[in-house]
Backbone as numpy.savetxt, mean C-alpha at the origin, in Angstrom:
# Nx Ny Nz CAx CAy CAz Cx Cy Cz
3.81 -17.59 -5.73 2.96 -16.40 -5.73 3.85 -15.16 -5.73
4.17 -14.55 -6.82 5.50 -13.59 -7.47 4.95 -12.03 -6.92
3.23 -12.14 -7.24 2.47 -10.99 -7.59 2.79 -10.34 -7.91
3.11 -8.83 -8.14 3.46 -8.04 -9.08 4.95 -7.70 -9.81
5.75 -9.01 -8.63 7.12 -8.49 -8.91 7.69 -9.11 -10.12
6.80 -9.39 -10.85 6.99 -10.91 -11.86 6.56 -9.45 -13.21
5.64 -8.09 -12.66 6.04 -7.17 -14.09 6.61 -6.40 -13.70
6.82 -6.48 -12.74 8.43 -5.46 -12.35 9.52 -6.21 -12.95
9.73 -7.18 -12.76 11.19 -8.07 -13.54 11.33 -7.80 -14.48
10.07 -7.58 -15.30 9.80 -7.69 -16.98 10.38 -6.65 -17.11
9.54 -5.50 -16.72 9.91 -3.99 -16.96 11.71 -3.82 -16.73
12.02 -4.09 -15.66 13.53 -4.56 -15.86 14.12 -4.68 -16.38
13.86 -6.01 -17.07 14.58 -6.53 -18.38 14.84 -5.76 -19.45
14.19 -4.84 -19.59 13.93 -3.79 -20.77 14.96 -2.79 -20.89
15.72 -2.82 -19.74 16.52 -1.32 -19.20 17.90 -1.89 -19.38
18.93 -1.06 -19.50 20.10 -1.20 -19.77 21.08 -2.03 -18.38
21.51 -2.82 -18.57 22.19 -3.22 -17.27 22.91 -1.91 -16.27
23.01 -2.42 -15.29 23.54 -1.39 -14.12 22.92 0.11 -14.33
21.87 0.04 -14.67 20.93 1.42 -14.96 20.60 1.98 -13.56
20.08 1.12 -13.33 19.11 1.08 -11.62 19.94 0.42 -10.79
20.14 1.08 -9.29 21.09 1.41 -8.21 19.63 0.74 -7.06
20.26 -0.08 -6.01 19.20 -0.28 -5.11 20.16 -0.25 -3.86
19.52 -0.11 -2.67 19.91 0.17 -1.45 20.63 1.30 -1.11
20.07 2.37 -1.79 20.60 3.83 -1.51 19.47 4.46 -1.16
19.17 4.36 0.35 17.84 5.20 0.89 18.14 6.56 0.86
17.57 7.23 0.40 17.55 8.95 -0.20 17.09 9.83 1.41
17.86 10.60 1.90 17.51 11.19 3.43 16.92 12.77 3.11
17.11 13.00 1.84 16.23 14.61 1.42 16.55 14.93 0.02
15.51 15.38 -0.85 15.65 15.67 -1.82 16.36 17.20 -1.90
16.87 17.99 -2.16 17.30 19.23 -2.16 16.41 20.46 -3.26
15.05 20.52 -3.67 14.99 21.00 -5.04 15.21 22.15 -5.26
15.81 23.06 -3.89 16.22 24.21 -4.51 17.38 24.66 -3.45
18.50 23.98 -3.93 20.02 24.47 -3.43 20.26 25.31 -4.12
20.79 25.85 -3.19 21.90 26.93 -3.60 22.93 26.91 -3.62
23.62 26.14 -2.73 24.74 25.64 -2.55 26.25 26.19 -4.62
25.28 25.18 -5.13 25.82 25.43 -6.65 25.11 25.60 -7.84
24.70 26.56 -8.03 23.80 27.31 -9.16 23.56 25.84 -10.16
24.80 25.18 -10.89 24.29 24.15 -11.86 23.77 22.91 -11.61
24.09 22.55 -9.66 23.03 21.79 -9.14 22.32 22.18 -8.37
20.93 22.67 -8.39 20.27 22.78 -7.65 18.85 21.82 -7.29
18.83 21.12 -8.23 18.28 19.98 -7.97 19.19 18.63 -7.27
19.22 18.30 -5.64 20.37 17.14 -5.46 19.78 16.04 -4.55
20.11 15.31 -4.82 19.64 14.30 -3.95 20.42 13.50 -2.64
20.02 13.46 -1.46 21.01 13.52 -0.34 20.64 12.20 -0.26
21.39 11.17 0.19 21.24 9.43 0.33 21.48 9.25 1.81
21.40 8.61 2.72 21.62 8.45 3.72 23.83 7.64 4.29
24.17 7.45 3.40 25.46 7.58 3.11 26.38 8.56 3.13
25.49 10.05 2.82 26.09 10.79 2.72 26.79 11.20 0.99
25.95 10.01 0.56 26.32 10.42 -0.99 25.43 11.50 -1.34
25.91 12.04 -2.66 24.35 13.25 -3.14 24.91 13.15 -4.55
24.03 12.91 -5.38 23.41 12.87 -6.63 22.73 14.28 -7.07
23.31 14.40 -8.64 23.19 15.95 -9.24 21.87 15.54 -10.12
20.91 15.86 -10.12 19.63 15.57 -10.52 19.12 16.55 -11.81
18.74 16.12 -13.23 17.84 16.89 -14.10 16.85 16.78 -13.60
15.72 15.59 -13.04 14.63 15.48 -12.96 14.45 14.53 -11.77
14.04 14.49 -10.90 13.08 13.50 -10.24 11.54 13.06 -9.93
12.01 11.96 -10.11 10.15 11.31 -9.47 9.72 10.93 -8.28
9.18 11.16 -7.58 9.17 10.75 -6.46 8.08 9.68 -6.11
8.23 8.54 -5.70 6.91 7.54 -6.15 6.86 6.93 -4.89
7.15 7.88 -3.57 6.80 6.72 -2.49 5.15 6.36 -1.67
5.03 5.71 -1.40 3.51 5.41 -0.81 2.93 6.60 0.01
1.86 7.17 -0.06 1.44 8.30 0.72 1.71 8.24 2.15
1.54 6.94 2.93 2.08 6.51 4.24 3.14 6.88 4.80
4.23 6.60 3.73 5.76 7.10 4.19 5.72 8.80 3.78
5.05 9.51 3.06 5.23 10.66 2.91 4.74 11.34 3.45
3.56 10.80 4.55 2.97 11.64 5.62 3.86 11.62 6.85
4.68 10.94 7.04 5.19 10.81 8.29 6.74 11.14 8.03
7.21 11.35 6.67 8.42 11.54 6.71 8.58 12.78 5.60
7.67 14.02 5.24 7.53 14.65 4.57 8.99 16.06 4.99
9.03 16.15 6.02 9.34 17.20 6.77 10.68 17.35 6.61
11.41 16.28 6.88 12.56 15.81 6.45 12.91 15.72 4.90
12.00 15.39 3.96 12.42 14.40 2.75 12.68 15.32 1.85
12.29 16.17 2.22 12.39 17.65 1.21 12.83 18.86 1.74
14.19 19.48 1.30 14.43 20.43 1.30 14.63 21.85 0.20
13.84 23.25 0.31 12.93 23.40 1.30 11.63 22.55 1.53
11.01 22.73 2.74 9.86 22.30 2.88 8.87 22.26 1.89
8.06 21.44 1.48 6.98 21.66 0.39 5.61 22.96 1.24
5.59 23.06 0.11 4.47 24.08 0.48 3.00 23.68 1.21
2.47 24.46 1.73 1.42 24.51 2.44 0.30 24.18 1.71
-0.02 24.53 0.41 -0.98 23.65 -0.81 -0.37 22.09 -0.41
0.54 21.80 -0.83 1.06 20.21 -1.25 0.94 19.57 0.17
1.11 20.72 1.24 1.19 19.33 2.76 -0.23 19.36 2.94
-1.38 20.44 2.45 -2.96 19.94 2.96 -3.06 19.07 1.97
-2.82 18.99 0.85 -3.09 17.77 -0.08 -2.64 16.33 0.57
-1.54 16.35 0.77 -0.78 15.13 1.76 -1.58 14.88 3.21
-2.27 15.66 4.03 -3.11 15.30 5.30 -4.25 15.35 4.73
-4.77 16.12 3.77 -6.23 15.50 3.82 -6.38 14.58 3.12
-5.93 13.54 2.47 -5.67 12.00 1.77 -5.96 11.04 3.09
-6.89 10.55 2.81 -6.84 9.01 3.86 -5.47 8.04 3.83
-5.34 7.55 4.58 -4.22 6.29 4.36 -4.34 5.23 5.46
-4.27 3.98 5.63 -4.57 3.51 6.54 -4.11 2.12 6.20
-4.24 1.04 6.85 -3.97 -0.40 6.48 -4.52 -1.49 6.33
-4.39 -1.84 5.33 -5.26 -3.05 4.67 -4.27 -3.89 4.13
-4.63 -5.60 4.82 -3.59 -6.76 4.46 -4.07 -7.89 3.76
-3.27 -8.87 3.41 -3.94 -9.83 2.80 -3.12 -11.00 3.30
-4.09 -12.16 4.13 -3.44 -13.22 4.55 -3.40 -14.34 3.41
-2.53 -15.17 2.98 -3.04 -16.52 2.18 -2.46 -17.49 3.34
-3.79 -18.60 2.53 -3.86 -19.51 3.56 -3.89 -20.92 2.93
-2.67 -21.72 2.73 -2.43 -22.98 2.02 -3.06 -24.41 2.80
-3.62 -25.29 2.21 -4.03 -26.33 1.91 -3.51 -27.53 1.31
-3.10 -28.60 2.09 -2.72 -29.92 1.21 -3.81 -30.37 0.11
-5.07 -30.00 0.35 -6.76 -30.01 -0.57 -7.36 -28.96 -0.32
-8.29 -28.87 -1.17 -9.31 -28.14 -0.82 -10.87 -28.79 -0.26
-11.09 -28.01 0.76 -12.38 -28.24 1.47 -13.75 -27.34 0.91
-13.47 -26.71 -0.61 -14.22 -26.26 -0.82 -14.58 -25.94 -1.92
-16.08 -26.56 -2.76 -16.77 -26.48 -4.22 -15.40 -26.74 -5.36
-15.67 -26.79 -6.38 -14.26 -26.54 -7.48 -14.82 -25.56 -8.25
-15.93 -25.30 -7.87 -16.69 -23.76 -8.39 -16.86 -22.57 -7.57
-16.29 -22.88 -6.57 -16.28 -21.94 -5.31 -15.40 -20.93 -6.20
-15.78 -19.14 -5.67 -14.69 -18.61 -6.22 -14.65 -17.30 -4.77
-15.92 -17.28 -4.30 -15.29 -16.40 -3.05 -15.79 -17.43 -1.40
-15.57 -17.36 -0.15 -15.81 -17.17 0.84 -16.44 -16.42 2.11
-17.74 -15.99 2.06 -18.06 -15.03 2.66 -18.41 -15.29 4.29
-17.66 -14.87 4.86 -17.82 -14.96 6.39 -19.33 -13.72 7.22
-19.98 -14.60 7.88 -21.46 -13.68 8.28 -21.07 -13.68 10.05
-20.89 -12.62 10.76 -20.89 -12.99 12.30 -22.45 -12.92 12.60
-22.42 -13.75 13.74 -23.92 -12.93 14.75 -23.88 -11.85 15.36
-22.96 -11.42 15.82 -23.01 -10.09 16.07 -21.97 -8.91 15.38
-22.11 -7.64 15.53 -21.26 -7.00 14.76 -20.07 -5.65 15.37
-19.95 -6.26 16.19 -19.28 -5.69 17.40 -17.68 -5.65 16.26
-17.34 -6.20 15.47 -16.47 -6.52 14.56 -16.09 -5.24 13.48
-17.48 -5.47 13.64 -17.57 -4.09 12.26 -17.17 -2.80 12.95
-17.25 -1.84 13.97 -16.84 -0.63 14.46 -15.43 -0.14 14.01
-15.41 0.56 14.36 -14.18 1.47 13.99 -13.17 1.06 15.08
-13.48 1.62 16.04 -12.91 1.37 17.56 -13.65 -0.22 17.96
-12.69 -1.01 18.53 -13.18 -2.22 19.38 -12.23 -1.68 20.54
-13.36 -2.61 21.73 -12.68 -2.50 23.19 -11.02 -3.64 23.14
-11.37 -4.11 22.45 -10.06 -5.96 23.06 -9.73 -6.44 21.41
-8.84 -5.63 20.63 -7.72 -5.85 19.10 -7.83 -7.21 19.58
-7.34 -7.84 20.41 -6.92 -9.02 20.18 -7.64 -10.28 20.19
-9.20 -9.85 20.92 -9.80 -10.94 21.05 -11.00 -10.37 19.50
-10.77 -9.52 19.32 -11.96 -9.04 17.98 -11.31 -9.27 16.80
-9.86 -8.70 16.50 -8.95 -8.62 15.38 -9.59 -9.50 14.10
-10.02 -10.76 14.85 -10.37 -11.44 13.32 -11.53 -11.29 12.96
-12.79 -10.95 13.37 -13.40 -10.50 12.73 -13.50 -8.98 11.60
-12.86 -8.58 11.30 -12.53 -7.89 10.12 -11.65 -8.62 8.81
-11.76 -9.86 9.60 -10.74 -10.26 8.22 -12.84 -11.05 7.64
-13.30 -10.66 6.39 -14.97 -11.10 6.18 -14.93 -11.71 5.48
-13.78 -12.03 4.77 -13.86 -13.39 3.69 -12.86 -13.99 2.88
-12.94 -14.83 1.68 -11.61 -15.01 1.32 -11.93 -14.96 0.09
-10.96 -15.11 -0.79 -11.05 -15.07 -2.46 -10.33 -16.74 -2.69
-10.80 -17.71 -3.71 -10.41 -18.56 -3.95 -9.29 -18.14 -5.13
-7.79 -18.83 -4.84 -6.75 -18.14 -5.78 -7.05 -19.21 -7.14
-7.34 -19.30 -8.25 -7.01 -19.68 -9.20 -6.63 -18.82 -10.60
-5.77 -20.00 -11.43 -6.12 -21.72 -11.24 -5.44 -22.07 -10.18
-5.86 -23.36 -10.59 -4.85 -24.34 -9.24 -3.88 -24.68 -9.20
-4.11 -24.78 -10.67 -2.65 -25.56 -11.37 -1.38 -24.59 -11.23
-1.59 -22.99 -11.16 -0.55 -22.65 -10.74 -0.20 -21.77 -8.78
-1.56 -21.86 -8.34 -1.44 -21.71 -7.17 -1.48 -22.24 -6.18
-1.90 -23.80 -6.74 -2.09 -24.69 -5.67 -3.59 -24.06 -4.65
-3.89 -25.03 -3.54 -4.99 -24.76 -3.12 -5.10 -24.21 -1.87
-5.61 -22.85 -2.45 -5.05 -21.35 -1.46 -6.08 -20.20 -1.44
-6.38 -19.92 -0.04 -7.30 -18.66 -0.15 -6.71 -17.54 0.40
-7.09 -16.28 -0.22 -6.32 -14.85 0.30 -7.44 -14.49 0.85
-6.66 -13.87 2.05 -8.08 -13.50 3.12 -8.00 -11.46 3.10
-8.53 -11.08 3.38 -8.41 -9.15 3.42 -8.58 -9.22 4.96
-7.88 -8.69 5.58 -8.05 -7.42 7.38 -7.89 -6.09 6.78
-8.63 -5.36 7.69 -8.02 -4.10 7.65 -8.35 -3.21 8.67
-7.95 -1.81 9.28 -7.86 -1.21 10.31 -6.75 -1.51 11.22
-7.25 -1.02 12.50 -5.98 -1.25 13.57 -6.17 -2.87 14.04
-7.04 -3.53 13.32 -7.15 -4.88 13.50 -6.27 -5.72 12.96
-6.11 -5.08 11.82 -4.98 -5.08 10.89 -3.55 -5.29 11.38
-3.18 -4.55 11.55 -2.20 -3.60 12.33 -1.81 -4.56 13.28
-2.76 -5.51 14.42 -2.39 -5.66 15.21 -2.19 -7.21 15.00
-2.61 -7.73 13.28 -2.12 -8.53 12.87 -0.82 -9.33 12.64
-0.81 -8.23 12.29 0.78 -8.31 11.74 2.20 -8.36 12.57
1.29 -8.24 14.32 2.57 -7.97 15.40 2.79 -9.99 15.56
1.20 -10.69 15.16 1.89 -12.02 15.50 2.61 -12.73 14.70
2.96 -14.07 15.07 4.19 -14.62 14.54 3.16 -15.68 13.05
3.74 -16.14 12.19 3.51 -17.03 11.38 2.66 -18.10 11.89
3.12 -18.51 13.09 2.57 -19.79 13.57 1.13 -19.28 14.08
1.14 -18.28 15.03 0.06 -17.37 15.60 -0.62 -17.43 14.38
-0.69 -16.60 13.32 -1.54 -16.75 12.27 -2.11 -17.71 11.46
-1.26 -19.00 11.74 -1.72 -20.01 10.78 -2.81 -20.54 11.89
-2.68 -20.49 13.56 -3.18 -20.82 14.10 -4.67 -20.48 14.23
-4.69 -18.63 13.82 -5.57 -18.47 14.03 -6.37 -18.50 13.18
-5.93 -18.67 11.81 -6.94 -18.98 10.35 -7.17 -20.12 10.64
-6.98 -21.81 11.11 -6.98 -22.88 11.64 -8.32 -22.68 12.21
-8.47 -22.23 13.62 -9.76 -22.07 14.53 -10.86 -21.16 13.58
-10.57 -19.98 12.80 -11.88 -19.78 12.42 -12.12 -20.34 11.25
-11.18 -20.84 10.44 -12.15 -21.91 9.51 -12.82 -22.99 9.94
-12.29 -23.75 11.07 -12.85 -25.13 11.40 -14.32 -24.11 12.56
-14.29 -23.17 12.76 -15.80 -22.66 13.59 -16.75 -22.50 12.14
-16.40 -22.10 11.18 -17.14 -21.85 10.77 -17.90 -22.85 9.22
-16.87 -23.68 9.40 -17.37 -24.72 8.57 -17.68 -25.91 9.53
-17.37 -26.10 10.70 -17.83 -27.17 11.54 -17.15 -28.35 11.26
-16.04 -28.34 11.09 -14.93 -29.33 10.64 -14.24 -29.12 11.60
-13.43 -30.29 11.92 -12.85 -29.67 12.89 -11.10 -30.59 12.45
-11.50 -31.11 11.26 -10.05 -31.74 10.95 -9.52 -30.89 9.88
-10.59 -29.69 9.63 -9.53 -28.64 8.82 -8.16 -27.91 8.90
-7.20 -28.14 8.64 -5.99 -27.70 8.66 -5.06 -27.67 7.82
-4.96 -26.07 7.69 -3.88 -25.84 6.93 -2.70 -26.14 6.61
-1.89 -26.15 5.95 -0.46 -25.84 5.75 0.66 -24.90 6.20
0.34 -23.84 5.74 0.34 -22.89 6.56 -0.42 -21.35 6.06
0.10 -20.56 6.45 -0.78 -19.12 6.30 0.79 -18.19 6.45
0.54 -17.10 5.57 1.19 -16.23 5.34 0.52 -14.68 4.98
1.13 -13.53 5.86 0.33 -12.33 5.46 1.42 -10.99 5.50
0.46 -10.26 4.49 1.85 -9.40 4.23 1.97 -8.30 5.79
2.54 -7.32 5.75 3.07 -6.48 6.87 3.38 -5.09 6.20
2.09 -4.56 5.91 2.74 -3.19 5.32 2.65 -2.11 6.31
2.16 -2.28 7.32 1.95 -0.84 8.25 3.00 -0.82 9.01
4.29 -1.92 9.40 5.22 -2.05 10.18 6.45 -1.95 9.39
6.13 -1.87 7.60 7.06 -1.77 6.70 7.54 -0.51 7.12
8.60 -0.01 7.05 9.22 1.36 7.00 9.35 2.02 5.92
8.88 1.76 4.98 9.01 2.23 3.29 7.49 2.47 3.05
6.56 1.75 3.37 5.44 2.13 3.21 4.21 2.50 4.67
4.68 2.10 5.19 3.50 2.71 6.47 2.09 2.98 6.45
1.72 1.49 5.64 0.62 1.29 5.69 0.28 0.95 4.12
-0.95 1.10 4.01 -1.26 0.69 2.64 -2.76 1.10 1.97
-3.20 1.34 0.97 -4.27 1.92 0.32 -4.88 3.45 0.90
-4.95 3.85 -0.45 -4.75 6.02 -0.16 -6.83 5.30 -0.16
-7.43 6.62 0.65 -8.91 7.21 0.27 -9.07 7.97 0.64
-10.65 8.75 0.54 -11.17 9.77 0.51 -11.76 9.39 1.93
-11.32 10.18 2.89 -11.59 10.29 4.56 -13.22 10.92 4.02
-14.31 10.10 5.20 -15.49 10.17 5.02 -15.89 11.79 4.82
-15.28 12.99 5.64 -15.13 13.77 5.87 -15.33 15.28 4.18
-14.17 14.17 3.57 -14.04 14.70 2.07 -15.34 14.14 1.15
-15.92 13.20 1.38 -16.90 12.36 0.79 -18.08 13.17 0.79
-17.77 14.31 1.57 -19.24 15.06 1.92 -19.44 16.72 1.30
-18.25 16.49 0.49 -17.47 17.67 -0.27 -17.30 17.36 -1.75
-17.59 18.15 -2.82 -17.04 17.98 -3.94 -15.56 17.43 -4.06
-15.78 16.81 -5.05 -14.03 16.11 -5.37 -14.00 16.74 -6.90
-12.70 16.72 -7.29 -12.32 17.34 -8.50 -12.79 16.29 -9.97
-13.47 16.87 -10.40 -13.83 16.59 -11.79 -13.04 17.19 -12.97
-13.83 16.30 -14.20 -12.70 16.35 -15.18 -12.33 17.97 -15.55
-13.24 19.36 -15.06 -13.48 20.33 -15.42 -12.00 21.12 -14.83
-11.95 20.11 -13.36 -10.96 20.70 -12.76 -9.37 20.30 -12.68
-9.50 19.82 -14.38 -7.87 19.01 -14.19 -6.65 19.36 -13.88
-6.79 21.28 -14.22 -5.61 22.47 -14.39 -5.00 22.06 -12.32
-6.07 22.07 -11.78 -6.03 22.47 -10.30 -5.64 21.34 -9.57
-6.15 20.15 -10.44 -6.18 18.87 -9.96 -4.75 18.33 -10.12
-4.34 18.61 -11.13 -2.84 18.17 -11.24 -1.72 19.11 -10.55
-2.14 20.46 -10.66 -1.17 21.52 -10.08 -0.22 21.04 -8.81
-0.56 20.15 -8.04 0.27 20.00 -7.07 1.25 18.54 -7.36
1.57 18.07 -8.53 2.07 16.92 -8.70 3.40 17.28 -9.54
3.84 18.44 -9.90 5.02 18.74 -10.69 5.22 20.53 -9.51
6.56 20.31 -9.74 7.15 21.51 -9.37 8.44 21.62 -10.26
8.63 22.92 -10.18 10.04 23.35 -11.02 10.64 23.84 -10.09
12.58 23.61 -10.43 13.38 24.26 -9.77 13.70 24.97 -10.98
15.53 25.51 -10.61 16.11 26.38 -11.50 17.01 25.23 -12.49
17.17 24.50 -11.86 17.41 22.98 -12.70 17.09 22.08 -13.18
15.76 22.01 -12.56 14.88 20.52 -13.17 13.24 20.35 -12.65
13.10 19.02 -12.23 12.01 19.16 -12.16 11.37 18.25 -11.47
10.51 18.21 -10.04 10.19 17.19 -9.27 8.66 16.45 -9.25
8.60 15.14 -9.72 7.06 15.14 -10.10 6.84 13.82 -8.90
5.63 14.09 -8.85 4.88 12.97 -7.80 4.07 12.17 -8.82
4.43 10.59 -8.92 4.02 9.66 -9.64 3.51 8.68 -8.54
2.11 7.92 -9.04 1.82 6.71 -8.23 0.46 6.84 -8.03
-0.43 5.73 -7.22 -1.80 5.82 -7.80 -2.24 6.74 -6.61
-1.75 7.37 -6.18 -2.08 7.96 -4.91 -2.04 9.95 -5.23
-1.24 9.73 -5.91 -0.94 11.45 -6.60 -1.69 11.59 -7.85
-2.74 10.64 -8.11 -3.57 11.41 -9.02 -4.85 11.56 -8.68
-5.32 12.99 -8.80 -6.19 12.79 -7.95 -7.43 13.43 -9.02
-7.39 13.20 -10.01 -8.62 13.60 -11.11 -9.28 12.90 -11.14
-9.14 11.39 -11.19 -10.67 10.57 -10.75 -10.40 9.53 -9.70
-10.52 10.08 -8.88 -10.47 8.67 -7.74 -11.02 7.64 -7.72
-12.02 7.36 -8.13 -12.70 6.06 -8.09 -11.18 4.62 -8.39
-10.09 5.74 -8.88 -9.91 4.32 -9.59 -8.12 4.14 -8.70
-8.22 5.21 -7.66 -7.40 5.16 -6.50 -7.07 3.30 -6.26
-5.81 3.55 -5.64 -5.35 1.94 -4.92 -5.55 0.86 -6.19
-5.15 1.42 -7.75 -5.17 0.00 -8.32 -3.91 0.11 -9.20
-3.71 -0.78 -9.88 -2.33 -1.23 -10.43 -2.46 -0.20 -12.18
-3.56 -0.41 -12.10 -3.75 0.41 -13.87 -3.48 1.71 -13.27
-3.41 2.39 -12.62 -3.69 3.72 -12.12 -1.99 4.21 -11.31
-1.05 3.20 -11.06 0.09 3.35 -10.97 0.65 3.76 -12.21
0.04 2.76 -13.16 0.56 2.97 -14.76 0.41 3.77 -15.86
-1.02 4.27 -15.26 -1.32 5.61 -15.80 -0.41 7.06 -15.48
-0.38 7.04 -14.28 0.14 8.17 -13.69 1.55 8.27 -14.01
């Protein structure tokens, strides 16, 4: 299970060898030094290296750019671009898979929908993460085919339920997908293989995962196609050297509907 890094490779392949440099974490962009008139676009690495820049992109997850904005750019971005950056939702949403020596379920099955009796699950705030946590995870997706995924369901959490997922261990998790499948199918010789889930809110590169529209904004006009001049205005800036653009599905913000998807990385 490669998931997306299998068209990242591709895209790769395409590029000239030793093009692309990895493990040089960038500690501030510079876009308007002064330091030397013909660089004033520079890029500071945490090494202490700095890179003379025509152009940059900046494509990190809105998560890491809310919490590390202050720093990442020198000067500071402007007061337009940081309300654009806080009023963006961001928050965390994971995906567990959960392997099988068989499957215990239809060969036409294609989703899983989990129903509680009560919905103490659903709130925003719960009293006890740890004894509620799994109820937000509501269902699973059956992965096919089989033939190349073998027999496997991806489960969704999300919130601080989420969050508080991701503090347990492998075994903890396989354990606990174990007990609520066998409650809720009434099996009780169901057992996995194991279970695996990603960790993006504890990632340090991303700090969390999927941008939205905080309910708040939902109750407000959002920018239409009328307003594209305004809508894009905060995603390119110019220095006296070059030029800094915000790429990714999170910095476009002309039609959201189509926010948090992979076509919409590729668009942008």
């Amino acid at each position: 299970m490669s998931g997306y890094e299998g068209l990242i490779k591709n895209l790769m392949s395409e590029l000239p060898r030793d093009l692309v440099t990895y493990n040089w974490p960038v500690r501030c962009v510079h876009w308007n030094n002064t330091e030397k008139e013909e660089n004033s676009l520079m890029i500071e690495c945490d090494d202490e290296r700095k890179i003379a820049a025509d152009h940059v992109i900046v494509t990190v997850p809105l998560g890491y750019l809310k919490k590390n904005h202050s720093t990442l750019f020198s000067p500071p971005l402007s007061l337009h671009k940081l309300h654009s950056v806080e009023r963006l939702g961001f928050g965390t949403t994971n995906v567990i898979y959960v392997e099988f020596d068989s499957p215990w379920w239809d060969a036409d099955c294609e989703n899983i929908y989990l129903m509680w009796e009560d919905e103490d699950g659903m709130v925003d705030q719960v009293p006890d993460v740890q004894r509620s946590c799994i109820k937000k995870l509501f269902g699973f997706t059956v992965l096919k085919p089989t033939e190349r995924y073998g027999h496997v369901l991806c489960g969704w959490i999300a919130g601080h339920e989420s969050e508080y997922m991701e503090t347990l261990s492998e075994q903890e998790v396989t354990h606990t997908m174990t007990q609520l499948i066998r409650r809720f199918t009434g099996n009780p010789t169901v057992t996995p293989r194991r279970a695996l889930r990603s960790q993006w809110f504890h990632d340090p590169w991303t700090c969390g995962s999927y941008c939205q529209l905080p309910r708040k904004r939902l109750l407000s006009p959002g920018p239409g196609e009328h307003d594209g001049a305004s809508a894009y205005r905060w995603v390119t800036f110019t220095t006296s050297a070059g030029v800094v653009c915000w790429r990714g599905y999170s910095y476009l913000l002309l039609f959201h509907r189509s926010w948090s998807t992979p076509h919409w990385v590729e668009r942008s």
